[in-house]
N, C-alpha and C positions, 0 to 999 in steps of 0.2 A: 707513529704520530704524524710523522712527514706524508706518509701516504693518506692519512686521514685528512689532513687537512689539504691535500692538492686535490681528493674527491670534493670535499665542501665548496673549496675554490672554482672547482671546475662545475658544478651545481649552480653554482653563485653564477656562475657567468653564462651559459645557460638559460635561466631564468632573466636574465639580464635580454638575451637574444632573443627570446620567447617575447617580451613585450617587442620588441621590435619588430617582430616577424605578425603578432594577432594583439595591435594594439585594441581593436574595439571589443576585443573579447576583453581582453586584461580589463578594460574599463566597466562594463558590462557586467564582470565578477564585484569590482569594486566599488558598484551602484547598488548594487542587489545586498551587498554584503550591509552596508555602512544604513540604507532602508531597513534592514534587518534584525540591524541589532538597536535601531533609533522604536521601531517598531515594539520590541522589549521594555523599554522605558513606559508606555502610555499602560493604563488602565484599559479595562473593559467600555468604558463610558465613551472615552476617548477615540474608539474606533468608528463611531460615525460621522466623526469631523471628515469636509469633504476634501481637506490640504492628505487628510490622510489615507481615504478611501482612493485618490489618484494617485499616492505613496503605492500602496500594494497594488495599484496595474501595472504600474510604471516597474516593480520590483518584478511581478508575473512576466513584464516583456523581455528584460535584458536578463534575466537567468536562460531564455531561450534564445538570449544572443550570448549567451557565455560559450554553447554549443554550435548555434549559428555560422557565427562568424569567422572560427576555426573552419568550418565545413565546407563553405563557399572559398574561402582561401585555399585551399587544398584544389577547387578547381581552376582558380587564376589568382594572381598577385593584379590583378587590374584593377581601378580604383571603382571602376563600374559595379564590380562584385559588389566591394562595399556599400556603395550606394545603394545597390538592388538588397542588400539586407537591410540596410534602414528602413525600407522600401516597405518589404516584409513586415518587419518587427511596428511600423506604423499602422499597417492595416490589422496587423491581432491586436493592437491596442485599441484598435477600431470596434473591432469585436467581438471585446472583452466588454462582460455588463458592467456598470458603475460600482454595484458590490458584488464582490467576488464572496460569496457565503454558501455558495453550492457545489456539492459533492462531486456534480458533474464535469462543473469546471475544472475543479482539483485535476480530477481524474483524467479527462481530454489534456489538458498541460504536461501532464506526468508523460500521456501516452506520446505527443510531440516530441518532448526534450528526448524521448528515448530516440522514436525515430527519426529525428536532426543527428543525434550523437551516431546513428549507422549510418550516417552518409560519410562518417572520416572512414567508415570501414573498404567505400569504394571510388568515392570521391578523386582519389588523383590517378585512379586506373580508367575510369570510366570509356574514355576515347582513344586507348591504346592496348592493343592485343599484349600479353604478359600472360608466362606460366603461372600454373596453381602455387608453384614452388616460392615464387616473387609473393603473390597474393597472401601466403600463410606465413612469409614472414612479417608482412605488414601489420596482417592480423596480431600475432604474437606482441610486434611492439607496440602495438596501439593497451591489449589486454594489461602488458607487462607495465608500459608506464600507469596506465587506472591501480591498478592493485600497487604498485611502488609507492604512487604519489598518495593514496589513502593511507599506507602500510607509516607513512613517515609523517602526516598529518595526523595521525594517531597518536605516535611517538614522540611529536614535539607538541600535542597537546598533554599528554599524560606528565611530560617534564616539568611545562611551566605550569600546570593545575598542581601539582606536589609540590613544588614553589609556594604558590601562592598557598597550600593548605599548612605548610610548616610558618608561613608569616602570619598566616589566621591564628595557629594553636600558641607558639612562641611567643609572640608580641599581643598574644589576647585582641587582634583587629578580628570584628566580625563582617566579612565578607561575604556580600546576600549569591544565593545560590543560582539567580540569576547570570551574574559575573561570570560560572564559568561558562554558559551555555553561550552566553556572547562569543568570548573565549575563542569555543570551536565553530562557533559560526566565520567568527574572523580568520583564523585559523585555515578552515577548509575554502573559502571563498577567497582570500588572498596569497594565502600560500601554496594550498595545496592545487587549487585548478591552473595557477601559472606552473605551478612543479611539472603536473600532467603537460600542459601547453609544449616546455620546453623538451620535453619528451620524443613529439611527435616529428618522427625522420622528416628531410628535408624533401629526399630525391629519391623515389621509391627502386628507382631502377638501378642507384646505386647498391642496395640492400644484399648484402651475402647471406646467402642459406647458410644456415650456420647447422651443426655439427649437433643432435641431441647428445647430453650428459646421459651418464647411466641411469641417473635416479630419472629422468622423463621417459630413456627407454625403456627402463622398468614401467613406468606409471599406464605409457602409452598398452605396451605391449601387453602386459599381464593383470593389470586392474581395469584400466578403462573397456581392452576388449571382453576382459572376462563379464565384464557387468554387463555389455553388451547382451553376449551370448547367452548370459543369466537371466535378465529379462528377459529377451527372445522367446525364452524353453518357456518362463513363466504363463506370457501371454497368449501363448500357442499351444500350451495343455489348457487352458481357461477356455478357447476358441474350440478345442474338441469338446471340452464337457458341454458346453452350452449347445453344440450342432448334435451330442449324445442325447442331453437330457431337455433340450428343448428351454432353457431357459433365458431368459433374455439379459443383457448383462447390464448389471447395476453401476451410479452414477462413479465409484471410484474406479474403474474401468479405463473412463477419458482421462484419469489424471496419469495413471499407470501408463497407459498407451504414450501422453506426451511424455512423461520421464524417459521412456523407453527412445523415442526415434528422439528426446535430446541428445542423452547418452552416445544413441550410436552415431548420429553427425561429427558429433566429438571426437568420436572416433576415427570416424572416416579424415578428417581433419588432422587429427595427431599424427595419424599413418605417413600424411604427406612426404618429409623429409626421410622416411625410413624406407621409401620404396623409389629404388633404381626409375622405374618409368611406371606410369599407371597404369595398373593393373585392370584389366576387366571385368575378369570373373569377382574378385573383389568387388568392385564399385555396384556390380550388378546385386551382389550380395547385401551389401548394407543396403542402399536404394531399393531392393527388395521387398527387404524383411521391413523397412518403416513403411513403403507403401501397401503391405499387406495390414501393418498392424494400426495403418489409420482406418483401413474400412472398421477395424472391429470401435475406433473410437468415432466414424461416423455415426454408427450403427447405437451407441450408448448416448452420444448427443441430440441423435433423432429421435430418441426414446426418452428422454427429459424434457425435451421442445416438446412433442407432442401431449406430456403428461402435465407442462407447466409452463409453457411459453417460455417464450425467450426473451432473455436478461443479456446485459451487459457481456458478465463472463459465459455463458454460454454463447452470444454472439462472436466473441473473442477466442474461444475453445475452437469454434468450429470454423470462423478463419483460419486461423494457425491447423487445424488439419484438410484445407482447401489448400494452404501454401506447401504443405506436405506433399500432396497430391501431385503438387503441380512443378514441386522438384523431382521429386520421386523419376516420374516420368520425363523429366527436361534429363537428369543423369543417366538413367538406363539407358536412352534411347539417342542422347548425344555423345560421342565418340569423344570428342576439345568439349567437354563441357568444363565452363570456366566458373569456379570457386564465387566473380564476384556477383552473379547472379540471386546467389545465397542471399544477400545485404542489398543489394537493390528492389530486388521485387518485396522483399520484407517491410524496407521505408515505405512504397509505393502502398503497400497493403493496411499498414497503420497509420498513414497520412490519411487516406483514404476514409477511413474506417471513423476518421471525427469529423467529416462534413460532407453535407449533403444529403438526399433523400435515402443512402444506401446505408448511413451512420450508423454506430453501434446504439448511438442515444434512440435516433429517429425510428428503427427497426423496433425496439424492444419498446418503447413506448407504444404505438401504435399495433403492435403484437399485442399487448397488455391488456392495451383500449379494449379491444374486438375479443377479446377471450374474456372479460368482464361483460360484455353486450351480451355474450351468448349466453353467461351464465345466468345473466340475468333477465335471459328472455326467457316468460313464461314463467316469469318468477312469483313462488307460489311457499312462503315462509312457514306455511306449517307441514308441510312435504320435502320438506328439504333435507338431506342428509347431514351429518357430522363432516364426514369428507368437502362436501361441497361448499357448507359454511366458510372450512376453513379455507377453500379455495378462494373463496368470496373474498372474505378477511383479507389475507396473506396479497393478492391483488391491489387491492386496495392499499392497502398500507406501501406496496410499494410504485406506485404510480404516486400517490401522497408524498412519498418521499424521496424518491430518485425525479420524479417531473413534478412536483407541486400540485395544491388542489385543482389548478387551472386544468389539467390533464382530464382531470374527471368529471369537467363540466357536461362533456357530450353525453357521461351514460349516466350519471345521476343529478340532473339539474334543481332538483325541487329538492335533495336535501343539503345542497350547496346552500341554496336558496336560506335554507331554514337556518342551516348554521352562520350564516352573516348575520341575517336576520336575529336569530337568540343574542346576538354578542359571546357566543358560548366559549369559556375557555377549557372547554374540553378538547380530547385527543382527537383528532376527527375522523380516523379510521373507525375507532369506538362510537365515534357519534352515529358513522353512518351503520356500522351494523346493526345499533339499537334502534335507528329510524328502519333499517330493514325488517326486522323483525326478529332477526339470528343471534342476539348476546348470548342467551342461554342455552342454545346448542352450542355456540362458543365456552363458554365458561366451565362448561364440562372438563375442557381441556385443564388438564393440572400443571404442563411443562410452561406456562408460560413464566417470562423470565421478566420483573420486571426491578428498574435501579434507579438509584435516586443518587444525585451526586451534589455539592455543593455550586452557588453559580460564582461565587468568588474564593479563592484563598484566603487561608487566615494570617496573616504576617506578624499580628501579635496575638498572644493570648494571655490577659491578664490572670495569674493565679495565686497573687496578695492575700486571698482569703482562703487556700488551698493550702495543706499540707504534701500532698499526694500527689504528683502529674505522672500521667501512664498511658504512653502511646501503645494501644488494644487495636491489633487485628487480628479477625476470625475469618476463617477458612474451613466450613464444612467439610472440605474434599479434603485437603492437604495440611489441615495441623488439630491437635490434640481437642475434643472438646473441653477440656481444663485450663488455665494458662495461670501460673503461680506467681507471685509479684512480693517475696517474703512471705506475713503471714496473712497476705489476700488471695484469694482463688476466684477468680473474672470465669464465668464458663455461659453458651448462650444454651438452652435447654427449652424444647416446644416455644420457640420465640418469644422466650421472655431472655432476658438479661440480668444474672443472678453473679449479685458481688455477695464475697463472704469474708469474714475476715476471722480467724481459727473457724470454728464451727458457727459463727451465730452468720446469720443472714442479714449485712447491713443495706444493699435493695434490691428488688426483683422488678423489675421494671419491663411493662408486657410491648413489645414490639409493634406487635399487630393494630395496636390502637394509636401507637404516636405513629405507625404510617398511615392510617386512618387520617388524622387530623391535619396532615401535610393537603387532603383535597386535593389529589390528582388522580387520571385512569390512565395514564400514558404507559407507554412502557418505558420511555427512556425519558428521565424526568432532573432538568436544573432546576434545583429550589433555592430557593433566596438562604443566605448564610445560616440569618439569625434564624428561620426556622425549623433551621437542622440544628437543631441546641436542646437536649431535652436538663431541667433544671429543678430541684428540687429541695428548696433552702432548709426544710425542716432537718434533713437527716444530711445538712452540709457533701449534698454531690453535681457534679454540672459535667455533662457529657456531651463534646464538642463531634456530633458525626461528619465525615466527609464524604463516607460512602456507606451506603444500603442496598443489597441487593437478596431480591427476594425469588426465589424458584419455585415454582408453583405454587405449593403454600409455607416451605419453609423457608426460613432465613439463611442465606448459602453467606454470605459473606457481610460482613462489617470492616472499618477502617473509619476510627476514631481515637479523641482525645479523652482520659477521663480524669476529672479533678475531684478528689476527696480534701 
């Protein structure tokens, strides 16, 4: 117990040192955190208030100074630093748009904060020569404190969430399910990123190589290089069949390939501590084998660009085997090549990669553009293929929706034009293939998937006039077509909805027709509450849906409430 408690003590104070040491991080966590869970409280309606729509920039900037500011401290304790990240964090508030509702946004943020967080990874080496050995301890403590600091922010929320669920059950308090997601919002944003914070060593060049335990020796040695060697074989009998048989290899190829030269990095990295001085034939071996096995993931990349343009994640896939490349060769061929190379040119490549004309956004939009002109030069609707259509299609809908209709002004002006002009609330991918002239080569297709979800939660559901409440979910794929409820049997059958109660049939209620009367063609469809309610007072039933989703032509899944 003494020992227990002189670890908590010495945590405690720690984190005590950690705000001293990254106070505009610690603050930074606890703007982001306190906007976050104030943000939980508002409704749907509430989110175009403009106090609140500068609430969520403002939360977008200092979550990238929770990382930030750590990062740049790690290069100086000068107050400049700090400054030049206010500095920062003012100009992405800059240009940040007013509403943050798009995907891309999301997504360029996500890619920042990752590559802000690998500048702790080399951040206080940067301007001082240091062994690989120094570098992989670093590494290690930087990985060990992220997985402690989650591992314990897990555990002290799973404590007080069982807490608070035995004061819910014991004292009959109902406690909205909102609560705990605060909870852990609070939770990981105060606790657990100062936890991390007070983690991070002070003095890199203090750092003792330390000693692998058995069970890393083992992990290193006999797992991590066997899967190496495992993939290796794998992707290297793939690469003769294909030069045997002439066939060109298909798109899960690039994902195999990246698992593959993760793996072996990983490896070559474990190795560190376990080998006396570095070894050659080694280095030249791993650095080998993933620059052999990025041609084969060039070579599956160039052959999806070519057959589909280029998107986001393929633009990203084939960076990450350009940085392959370009280790690959920096290791072989440098003698001192130093570990933090790894982590610089990777920031520099995903920093990169969100601005400016070489962007992942800017590339694959304008790829998109010009692969839709083509398609659509010479465009002649009743010659047209199935394939093509859907190429049409599938274009369209993702320029529509990853860049907006704006994107598609330059190749279909006049049916932009029309659909302002209609006030049309229809789908507008759909709108334009039927101005094209291609719906019905489209609709051929049977795998389309299309879902219908509620646009608000229910938080009460009156059932005064109910005997019977039964929360029904179907699962075409993964549960029973039956579902027993004593002596009622709910089953969905040729999309109708068939409740029985012993053998008599008390409704059958046909699917097809109440998503019929919902009036949408979208695929991906928020409907207003009340008219995902289907009701029908004579045979006393009311069925509250939340979700519909339909495959082709049958009904794959349900998730609803049903009141008898």
């Amino acid at each position: 117990m003494i020992f227990n408690l002189s670890k908590i003590e010495n945590m405690s104070k720690n984190i005590i040192n950690s705000l001293k040491r990254f106070p505009m991080a610690s603050l930074s966590a606890l703007i982001v955190t306190i906007i976050t869970i104030t943000l939980m409280e508002l409704n749907h309606n509430q989110l175009n208030n403009p106090i609140v729509i500068t609430s969520i920039k403002v939360a977008f900037v200092v979550s990238l100074g929770v990382v930030l500011f750590p990062a740049l401290r790690l290069f100086s304790s000068n107050i400049i630093i700090a400054i030049l990240g206010v500095a920062i964090l003012a100009g992405y508030y800059y240009i940040l748009p007013d509403s943050i509702d798009n995907n891309i946004i999301i997504f360029r943020h996500i890619i920042l904060i990752l590559a802000t967080f690998l500048i702790l990874f080399w951040a206080p080496f940067i301007f001082i020569k240091i062994s690989n050995k120094n570098i992989w301890e670093w590494t290690q403590n930087l990985i060990l404190a992220l997985t402690s600091s989650i591992f314990f922010s897990i555990l002290l929320y799973m404590g007080i969430s069982l807490a608070l669920y035995s004061i819910e059950k014991l004292f009959n308090i109902d406690i909205e399910s909102r609560r705990y997601i605060q909870l852990g919002v609070a939770i990981l944003g105060i606790y657990g990123i100062n936890l991390f914070l007070s983690q991070i060593p002070r003095y890199i060049l203090l750092l003792q190589a330390r000693t692998y335990t058995k069970a890393e020796v083992i992990f290193t040695k006999y797992i991590l290089t066997s899967l190496t060697i495992g993939y290796f074989l794998i992707i290297s009998a793939y690469s003769i069949k294909i030069i045997v048989t002439q066939e060109w290899p298909t798109g899960i190829v690039a994902w195999i390939s990246i698992l593959f030269s993760v793996v072996a990095i990983l490896t070559y990295l474990f190795w560190t501590p376990l080998l006396k001085e570095e070894n050659i034939k080694f280095k030249i071996a791993i650095w080998g084998a993933v620059f052999t096995q990025t041609i084969m993931l060039a070579i599956s990349i160039w052959i999806r660009v070519k057959e589909y343009g280029i998107t986001e994640s393929r633009y990203f896939i084939a960076l990450f085997g350009a940085w392959l490349i370009l280790m690959s060769i920096y290791f072989i061929f440098k003698r001192e090549a130093s570990y933090k190379w790894l982590f610089i040119t990777l920031t520099i490549l995903l920093i990169g990669s969100q601005f400016g004309k070489y962007s992942a956004t800017t590339i694959s939009r304008d790829n998109q553009i010009k692969r839709l002109e083509s398609m659509l030069k010479d465009f002649n609707s009743s010659k047209i293929t199935k394939k093509r259509a859907e190429n049409i299609y599938s274009t369209v809908r993702y320029l529509f929706l990853r860049h907006g209709i704006d994107s598609l002004k330059s190749v279909t002006p006049d049916i932009i034009k029309k659909y302002s002009y209609s006030n049309s609330s229809s789908y507008f991918p759909n709108f334009a293939i039927k101005e094209l002239g291609i719906e019905d080569i489209l609709n051929q297709n049977s795998n389309k998937i299309v879902s219908f979800h509620i646009k608000q939660k229910r938080n009460i559901i009156d059932i005064k006039e109910y005997s019977k409440f039964i929360k029904f979910i179907y699962n075409k794929n993964y549960l029973k077509k039956e579902k027993k409820y004593n002596n009622l049997i709910i089953k969905v059958d040729n999309n109708h909805l068939i409740i029985k109660k012993d053998i008599n049939i008390v409704a059958n209620i046909d699917l097809d027709s109440f998503i019929k009367n919902l009036k949408t063609d979208r695929e991906y469809n928020i409907i207003d509450t009340n008219k995902m309610e289907y009701i029908n007072s004579k045979i006393g039933i009311k069925i509250l849906f939340r979700t519909i989703i339909k495959n082709g032509g049958d009904i794959t899944m349900i998730d609803a409430y049903i009141l008898l």
